[in-house]
DOZA-431647 format. One record per residue (C-alpha): x, y, z; residue in one letter. Coordinates in steps of 0.05 Angstrom, whole numbers, padded with zeros to 5 digits, always signed. Layout:
XYZA;...
// end
This chain:
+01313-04110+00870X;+01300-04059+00820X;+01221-04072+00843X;+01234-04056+00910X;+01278-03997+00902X;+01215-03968+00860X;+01162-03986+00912X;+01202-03949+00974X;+01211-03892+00921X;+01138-03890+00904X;+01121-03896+00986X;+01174-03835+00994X;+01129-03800+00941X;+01062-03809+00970X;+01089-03789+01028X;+01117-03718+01016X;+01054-03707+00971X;+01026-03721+01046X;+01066-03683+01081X;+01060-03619+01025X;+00989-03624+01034X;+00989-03618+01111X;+01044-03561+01097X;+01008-03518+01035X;+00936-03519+01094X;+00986-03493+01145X;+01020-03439+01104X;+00937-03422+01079X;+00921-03411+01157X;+00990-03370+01164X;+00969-03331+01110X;+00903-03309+01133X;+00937-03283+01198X;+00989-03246+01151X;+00936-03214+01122X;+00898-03206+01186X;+00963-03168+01214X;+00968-03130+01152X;+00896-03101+01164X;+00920-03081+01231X;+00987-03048+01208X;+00937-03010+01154X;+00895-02992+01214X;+00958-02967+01250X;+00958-02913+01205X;+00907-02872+01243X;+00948-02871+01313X;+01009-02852+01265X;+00971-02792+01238X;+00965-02772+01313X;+01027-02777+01324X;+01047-02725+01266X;+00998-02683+01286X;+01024-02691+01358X;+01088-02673+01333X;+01067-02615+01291X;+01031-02579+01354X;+01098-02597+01389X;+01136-02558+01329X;+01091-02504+01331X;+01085-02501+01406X;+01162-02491+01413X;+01171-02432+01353X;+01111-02401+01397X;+01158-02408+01471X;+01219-02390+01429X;+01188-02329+01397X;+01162-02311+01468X;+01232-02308+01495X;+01266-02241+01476X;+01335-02244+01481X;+01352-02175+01469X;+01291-02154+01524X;+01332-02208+01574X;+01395-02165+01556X;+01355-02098+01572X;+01323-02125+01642X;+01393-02149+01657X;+01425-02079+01647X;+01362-02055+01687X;+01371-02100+01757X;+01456-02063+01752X;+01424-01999+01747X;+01374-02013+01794X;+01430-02045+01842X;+01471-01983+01833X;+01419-01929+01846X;+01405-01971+01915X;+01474-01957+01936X;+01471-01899+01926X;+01408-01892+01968X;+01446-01925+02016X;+01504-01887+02015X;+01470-01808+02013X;+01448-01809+02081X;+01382-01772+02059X;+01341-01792+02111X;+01385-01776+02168X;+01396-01715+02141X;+01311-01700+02141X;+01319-01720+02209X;+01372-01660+02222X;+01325-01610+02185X;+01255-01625+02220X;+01294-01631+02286X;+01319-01556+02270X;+01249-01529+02247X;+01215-01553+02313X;+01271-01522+02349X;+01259-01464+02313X;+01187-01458+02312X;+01188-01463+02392X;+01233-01402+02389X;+01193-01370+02347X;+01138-01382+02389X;+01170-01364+02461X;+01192-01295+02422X;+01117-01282+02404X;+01105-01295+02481X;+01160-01254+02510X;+01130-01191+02448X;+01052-01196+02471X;+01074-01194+02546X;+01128-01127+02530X;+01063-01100+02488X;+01016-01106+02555X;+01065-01058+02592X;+01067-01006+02544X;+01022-00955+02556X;+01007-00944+02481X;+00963-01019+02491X;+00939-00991+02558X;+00909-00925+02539X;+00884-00944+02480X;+00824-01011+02490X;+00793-01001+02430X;+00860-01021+02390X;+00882-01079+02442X;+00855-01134+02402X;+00894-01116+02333X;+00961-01110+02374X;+00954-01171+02400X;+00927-01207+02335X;+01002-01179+02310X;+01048-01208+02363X;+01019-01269+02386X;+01028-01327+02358X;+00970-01367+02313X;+00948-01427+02338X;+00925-01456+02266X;+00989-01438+02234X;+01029-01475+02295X;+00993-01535+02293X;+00993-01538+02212X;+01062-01534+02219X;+01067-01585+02286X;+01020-01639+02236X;+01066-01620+02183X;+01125-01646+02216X;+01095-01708+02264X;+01077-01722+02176X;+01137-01713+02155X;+01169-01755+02210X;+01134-01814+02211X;+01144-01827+02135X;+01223-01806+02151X;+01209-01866+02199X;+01177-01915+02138X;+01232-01895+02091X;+01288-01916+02141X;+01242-01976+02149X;+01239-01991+02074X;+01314-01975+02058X;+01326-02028+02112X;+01288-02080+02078X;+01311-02063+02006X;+01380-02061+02042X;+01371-02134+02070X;+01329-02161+02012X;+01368-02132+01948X;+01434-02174+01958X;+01387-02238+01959X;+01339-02207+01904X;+01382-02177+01855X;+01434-02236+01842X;+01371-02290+01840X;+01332-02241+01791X;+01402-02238+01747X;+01407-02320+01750X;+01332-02329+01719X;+01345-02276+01674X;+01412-02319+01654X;+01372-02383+01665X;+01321-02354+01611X;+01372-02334+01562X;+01411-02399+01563X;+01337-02434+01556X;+01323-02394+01480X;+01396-02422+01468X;+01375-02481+01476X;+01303-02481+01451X;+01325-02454+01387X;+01396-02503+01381X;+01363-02565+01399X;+01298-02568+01424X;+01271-02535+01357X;+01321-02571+01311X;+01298-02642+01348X;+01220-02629+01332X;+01227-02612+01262X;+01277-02666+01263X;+01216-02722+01299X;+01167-02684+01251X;+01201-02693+01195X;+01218-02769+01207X;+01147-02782+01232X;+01122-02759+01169X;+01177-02801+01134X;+01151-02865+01181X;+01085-02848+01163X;+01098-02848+01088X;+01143-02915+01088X;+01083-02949+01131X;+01027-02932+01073X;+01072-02952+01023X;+01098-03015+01060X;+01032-03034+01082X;+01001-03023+01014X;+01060-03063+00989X;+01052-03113+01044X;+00972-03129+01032X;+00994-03141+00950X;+01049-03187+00969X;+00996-03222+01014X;+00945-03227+00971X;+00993-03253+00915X;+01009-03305+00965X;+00945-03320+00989X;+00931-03337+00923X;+00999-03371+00903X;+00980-03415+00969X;+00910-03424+00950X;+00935-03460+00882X;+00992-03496+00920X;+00946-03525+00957X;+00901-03542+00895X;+00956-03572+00875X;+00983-03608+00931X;+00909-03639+00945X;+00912-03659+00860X;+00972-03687+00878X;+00947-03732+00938X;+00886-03756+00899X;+00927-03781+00851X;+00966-03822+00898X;+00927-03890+00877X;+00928-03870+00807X;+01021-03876+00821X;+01014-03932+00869X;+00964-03977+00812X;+01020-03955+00753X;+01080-03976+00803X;+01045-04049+00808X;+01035-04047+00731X;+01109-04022+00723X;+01133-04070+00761X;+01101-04126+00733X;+01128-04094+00655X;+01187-04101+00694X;+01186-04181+00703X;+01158-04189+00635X;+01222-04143+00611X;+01265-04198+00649X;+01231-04252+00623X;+01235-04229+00561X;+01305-04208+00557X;+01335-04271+00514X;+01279-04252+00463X;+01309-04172+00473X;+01383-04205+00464X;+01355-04231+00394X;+01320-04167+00372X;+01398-04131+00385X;+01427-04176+00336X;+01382-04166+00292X;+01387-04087+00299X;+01469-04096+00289X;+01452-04124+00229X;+01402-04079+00208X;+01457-04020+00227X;+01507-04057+00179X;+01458-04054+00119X;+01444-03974+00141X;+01524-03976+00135X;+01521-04001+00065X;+01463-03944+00044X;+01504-03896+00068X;+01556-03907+00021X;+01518-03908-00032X;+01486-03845-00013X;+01559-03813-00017X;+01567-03843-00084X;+01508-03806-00107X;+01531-03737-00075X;+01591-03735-00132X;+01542-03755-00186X;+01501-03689-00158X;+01567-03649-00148X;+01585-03667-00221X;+01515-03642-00244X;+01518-03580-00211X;+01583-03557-00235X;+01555-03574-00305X;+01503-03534-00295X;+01547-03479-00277X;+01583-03481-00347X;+01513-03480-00377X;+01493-03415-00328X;+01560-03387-00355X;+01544-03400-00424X;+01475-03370-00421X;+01501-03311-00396X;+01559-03303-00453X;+01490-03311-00507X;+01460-03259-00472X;+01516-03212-00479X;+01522-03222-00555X;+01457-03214-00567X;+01453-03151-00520X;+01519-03128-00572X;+01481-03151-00638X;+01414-03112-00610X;+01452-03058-00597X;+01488-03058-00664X;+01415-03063-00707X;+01361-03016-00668X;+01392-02948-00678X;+01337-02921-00716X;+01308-02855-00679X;+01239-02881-00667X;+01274-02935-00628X;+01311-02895-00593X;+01249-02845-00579X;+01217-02915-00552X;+01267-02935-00499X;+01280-02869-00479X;+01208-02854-00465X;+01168-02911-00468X;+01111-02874-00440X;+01062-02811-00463X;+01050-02768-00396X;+00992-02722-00403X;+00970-02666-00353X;+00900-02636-00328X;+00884-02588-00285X;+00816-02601-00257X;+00827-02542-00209X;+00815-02471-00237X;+00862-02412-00197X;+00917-02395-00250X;+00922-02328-00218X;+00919-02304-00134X;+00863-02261-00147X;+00827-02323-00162X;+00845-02357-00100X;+00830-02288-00061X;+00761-02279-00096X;+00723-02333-00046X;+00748-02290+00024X;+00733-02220-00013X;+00667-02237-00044X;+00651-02259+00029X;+00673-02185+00056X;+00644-02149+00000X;+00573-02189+00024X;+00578-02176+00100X;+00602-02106+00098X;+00544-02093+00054X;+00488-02121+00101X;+00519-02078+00160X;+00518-02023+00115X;+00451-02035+00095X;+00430-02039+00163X;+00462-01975+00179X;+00438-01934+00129X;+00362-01959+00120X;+00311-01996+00173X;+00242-01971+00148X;+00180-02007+00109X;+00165-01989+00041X;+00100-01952+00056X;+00139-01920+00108X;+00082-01944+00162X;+00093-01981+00228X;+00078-02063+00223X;+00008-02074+00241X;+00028-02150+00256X;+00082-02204+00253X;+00061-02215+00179X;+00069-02144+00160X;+00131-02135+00196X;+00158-02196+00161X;+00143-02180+00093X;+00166-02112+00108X;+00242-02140+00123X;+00232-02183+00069X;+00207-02136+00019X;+00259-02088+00044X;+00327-02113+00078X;+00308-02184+00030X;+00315-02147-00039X;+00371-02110-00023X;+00404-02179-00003X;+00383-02209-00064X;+00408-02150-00108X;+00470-02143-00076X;+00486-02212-00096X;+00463-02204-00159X;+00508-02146-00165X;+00568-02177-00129X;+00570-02239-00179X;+00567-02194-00243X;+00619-02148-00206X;+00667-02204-00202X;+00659-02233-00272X;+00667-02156-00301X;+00739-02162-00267X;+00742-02229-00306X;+00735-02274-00249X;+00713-02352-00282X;+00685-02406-00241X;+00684-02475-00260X;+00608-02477-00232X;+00574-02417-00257X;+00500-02433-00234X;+00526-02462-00171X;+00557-02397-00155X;+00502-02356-00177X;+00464-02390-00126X;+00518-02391-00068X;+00534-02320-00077X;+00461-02300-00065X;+00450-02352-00009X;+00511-02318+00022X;+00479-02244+00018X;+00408-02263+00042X;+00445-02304+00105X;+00502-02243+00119X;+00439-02192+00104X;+00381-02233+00157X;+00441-02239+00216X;+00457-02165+00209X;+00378-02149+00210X;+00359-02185+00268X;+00418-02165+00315X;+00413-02088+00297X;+00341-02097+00308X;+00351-02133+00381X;+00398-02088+00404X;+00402-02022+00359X;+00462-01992+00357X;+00498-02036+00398X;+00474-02090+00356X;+00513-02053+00290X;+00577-02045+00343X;+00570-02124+00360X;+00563-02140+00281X;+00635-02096+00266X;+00655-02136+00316X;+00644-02194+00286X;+00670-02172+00219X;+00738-02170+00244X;+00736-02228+00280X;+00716-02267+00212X;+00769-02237+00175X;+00819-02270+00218X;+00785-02333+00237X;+00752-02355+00167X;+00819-02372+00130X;+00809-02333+00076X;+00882-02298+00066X;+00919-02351+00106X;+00919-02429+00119X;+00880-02443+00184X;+00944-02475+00208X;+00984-02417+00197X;+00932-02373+00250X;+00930-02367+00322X;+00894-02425+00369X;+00841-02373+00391X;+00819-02364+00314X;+00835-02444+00295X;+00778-02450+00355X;+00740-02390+00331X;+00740-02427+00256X;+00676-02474+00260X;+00637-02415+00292X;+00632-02359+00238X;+00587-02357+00184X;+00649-02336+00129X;+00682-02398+00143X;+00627-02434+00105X;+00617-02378+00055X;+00697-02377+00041X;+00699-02460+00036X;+00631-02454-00018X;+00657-02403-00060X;+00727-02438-00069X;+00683-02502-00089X;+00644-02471-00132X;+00696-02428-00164X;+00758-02470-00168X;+00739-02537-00141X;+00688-02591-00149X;+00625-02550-00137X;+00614-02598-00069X;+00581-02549-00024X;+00526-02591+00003X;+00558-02585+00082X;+00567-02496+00069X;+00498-02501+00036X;+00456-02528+00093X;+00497-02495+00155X;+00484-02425+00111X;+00404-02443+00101X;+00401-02459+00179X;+00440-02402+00203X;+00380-02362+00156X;+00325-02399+00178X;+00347-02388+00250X;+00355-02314+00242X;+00295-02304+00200X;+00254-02334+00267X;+00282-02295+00314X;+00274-02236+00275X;+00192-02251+00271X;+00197-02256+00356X;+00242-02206+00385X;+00242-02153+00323X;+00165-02152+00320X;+00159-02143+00393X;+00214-02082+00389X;+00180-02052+00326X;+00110-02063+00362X;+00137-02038+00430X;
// end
C-alpha cells in the first residue's frame, strides 16, 4: 500500500515538474513581450513631449487672445456706440436739412429779384437823358446797373452745389436712420459678446490649460518614472524567469534520477517489512539498553553532591585565604613604616624632564618670521636704492652682466645675512643648530635678494610695486605670527606659494627644533636657481636693450 501511495506521489511529482517547465517557457515568452511593450511605453515618451508642448503653445496662445481683449477699451467703445446713438437723434430730430432747403430756396428767390431790379435800373438809366447825351460814358453806367453774368452764375453753381449735397445728406440721414436701429444694438451685443468671452477666457479657459499643462507635465513625469521603473521590474523578472526556468528544466532532468530512488525506496521498503521481527528484537534490546542509561543516570546524580560538597569546601578555603591575606596586609602594615618605605610606595617611580625644543621666551619663537622680514625688506631695499655694476659700465655680455649682479646685488645678499645672523645673536638670540643657521640665514638672503633683482629688472618700477606687494601678502600668508589654522582660506591657499613660508619653517628648525630643513632647503635653492636664469635672459636683454 504504502508502495503505491509513493509511486502515484512520485508520478504527481514528475508531473508538475512537467507542467512548471511548460509554465516557466511560457512566462519567458510573456516576458519578452512585457519588455517589448515596455520599449514601446519608453518610446511613447516622444508623442507625450508633443503633447506638453502642444499644451504649452495652447497656454501661451490663450494669455496672448486674453491680453488682446481689453476690457476697459470694450467699456469705452460701448459708451461710444450711446453717444454715437444719441448724436444721431439728434441729427434726426434738428431738422437741419430742411431748414438749408428753406434758406437756398430764399437766396434764389432773392437773387432773381435782385436781378429783375438790375433790369428794371439799366432800362430807367436808358431814358435819362444824362445816358443819352453823354456816349462816351454809356458803357460805365451800364457796367454799374446791370447785372454780372459771372457773379450770377457763381452764385446759380453755388446753389444747384449746395442742393444736390442737401439732397445726399437727406439721402444718408435716411440710411443711417434705417440702418442704426439694426446696427447700433448688434454692434452693442458683440461688444457684450466680447466682454463675456475675456470672462471666460481668463475664468476657465486659461485656468483649464495651465490646469492640462500642468497635469501633462505631471503624466509625462509619472510615465518616465513608471516606465524606467517598469523596464527594472522586467528585467528583474526576465531574469528571475530565466533561472526558474533553469530550474524547472534541472528539475525535469532529474526526473529519472526520483523515479530510479522511488524503485530503490520501495524495495528498502519490503526489506524494512521483512525485516521487522529482526527490528521488534533490536527495540527490546534498546529498552534495555534505556534501563541501564537509567541506572548511569543515578549515579551521575550521586556524583553531583560529591561535587556540590567539594565546592562548598572550597569556598571555606577561598574564605580562609582571604582572612590570611588580611592579617598579613595588618602585620605589613604594622612593620614597614620606615620613611624610605613610605617614599617607595608613594612614588615608586623617578620622572625626569627634557626639553629638546629651545623657545623659553616669544621672542624666540618670533625670531624665525622677523629674520625672514628683516631679509626681504632688505633685498627690496637694495633693489631700490642701487642697480649699477661696479665699474659703473654697461654689460658687454650675459657673462658680464651676470657677474655684475653677482658681484653687486650677490655680496650685498651675502653680507646682509652675515649681518642679520650676528644681529640676532647680539640681542641674545641661541639656536640649537648654529652652523645650520648660519647657512639658512644666508641661503634665505641670496634667494629674497635674486627674486627682488630679477622682477625690478623685468619690470622696473612696477616690478619694486609688485615685490611690496608681495611683502604683505607673505606677512599674512607665511604663518609667522599666527597658526596657519587660525588665518583666512585665501592665505591657508596662499601658504605653499610664498617663499617665507619655507624660510619661516627653516629657521624654526634650525633654531628651536631638530635642524630638519632638507624640504625648505631645496624649494629655497630652486626658487634661486630659477630666478638666477631668468635674470641671465630677460635682465640681459633689458640692460642690453
Amino acid at each position: 500500500m504504502a508502495q503505491l501511495i509513493l509511486s502515484q506521489a512520485v508520478t504527481q511529482y514528475t508531473d508538475g515538474t512537467a507542467q512548471l517547465a511548460n509554465g516557466t517557457n511560457q512566462l519567458t515568452a510573456g516576458t519578452a513581450s512585457l519588455a517589448e511593450g515596455v520599449s514601446k511605453l519608453s518610446s511613447s515618451n516622444a508623442q507625450v513631449q508633443q503633447l506638453v508642448d502642444g499644451s504649452n503653445e495652447l497656454t501661451k496662445g490663450i494669455e496672448g487672445i486674453s491680453a488682446g481683449i481689453s476690457v476697459q477699451k470694450l467699456s469705452d467703445l460701448k459708451t461710444g456706440l450711446a453717444s454715437l446713438k444719441n448724436e444721431i437723434n439728434d441729427i434726426q430730430n434738428s431738422k437741419v436739412a430742411e431748414n438749408l432747403q428753406k434758406d437756398i430756396t430764399n437766396l434764389s428767390a432773392a437773387l432773381a429779384d435782385l436781378q429783375t431790379e438790375k433790369l428794371n435800373n439799366f432800362e430807367a438809366l436808358q431814358k435819362t437823358k444824362a445816358y443819352q447825351s453823354h456816349p462816351d460814358e454809356q458803357a460805365l453806367l451800364e457796367s454799374l446797373v446791370s447785372p454780372s453774368s459771372s457773379l450770377v452764375k457763381n452764385i446759380n453753381d453755388a446753389a444747384t452745389d449746395l442742393q444736390s449735397q442737401i439732397t445726399s445728406l437727406n439721402k444718408n440721414l435716411g440710411t443711417i436712420s434705417a440702418i442704426s436701429p439694426i446696427v447700433l444694438p448688434g454692434a452693442s451685443g458683440a461688444i457684450d459678446a466680447l466682454t463675456g468671452i475675456k470672462t471666460g477666457v481668463d475664468s476657465k479657459l486659461l485656468p483649464g490649460a495651465m490646469q492640462l499643462n500642468a497635469g501633462l507635465t505631471q503624466l509625462q513625469s509619472g510615465l518616465v518614472d513608471g516606465a524606467s521603473k517598469l523596464s527594472d521590474g522586467a528585467n528583474k523578472l526576465n531574469q528571475s524567469t530565466a533561472q526558474l526556468n533553469t530550474g524547472a528544466q534541472t528539475l525535469v532532468s532529474k526526473n529519472g534520477e526520483l523515479n530510479a530512488g522511488s524503485s530503490k525506496l520501495a524495495s528498502g521498503a519490503a526489506q524494512l517489512t521483512q525485516n521487522s521481527p529482526k527490528l521488534l528484537d533490536g527495540s527490546t534490546q534498546l529498552t534495555s539498553g534505556a534501563s541501564q542509561i537509567s541506572d548511569g543516570s543515578g549515579k551521575l546524580a550521586s556524583g553531583s553532591n560529591t561535587l556540590t560538597s567539594g565546592i562548598g569546601t572550597l569556598t571555606a578555603g577561598a574564605t580562609t585565604l582571604n582572612t590570611g591575606l588580611t592579617d598579613a596586609k595588618t602585620k605589613l602594615a604594622e612593620n614597614a613604616t620606615a620613611e624610605t618605605n613610605a617614599k617607595k610606595i608613594a612614588s615608586p617611580l623617578n620622572i625626569t624632564h627634557q626639553d629638546k625644543d629651545n623657545s623659553p621666551e616669544n621672542g624666540v619663537g618670533m625670531a624665525p618670521y622677523m629674520i625672514s622680514v628683516a631679509l626681504f625688506v632688505g633685498a627690496v631695499a637694495t633693489n631700490m636704492i642701487i642697480s649699477g655694476t661696479l665699474s659703473g659700465e654697461s654689460p658687454k655680455n650675459r657673462r658680464d652682466y651676470l657677474l655684475a649682479r653677482i658681484g653687486v646685488n650677490g655680496l650685498i645678499g651675502l653680507g646682509e645675512g652675515v649681518l642679520v645672523y650676528l644681529a640676532v645673536h647680539l640681542l641674545g638670540l641661541s639656536a640649537n643648530h648654529e652652523l645650520a643657521m648660519f647657512g639658512f640665514t644666508v641661503l634665505v638672503a641670496i634667494c629674497f635678494m635674486f627674486i627682488v633683482t630679477f622682477f625690478n629688472t623685468w619690470l622696473g618700477k612696477a616690478g619694486a610695486f609688485l615685490m611690496l606687494i608681495l611683502l604683505l601678502l607673505q606677512l599674512g600668508a607665511s604663518a609667522g605670527t599666527y597658526p596657519l589654522a587660525l588665518t583666512s582660506n585665501f592665505f591657508q591657499k596662499l601658504n605653499p606659494w610664498m617663499p617665507m613660508t619655507y624660510a619661516v619653517k627653516g629657521f624654526r628648525q634650525v633654531i628651536s627644533l631638530t635642524g630638519q630643513i632638507g624640504q625648505e632647503t631645496g624649494i629655497l635653492l630652486a626658487i634661486t636657481v630659477v630666478c638666477f636664469i631668468l635674470l641671465s635672459f630677460v635682465g640681459y636683454r633689458k640692460a642690453k636693450g
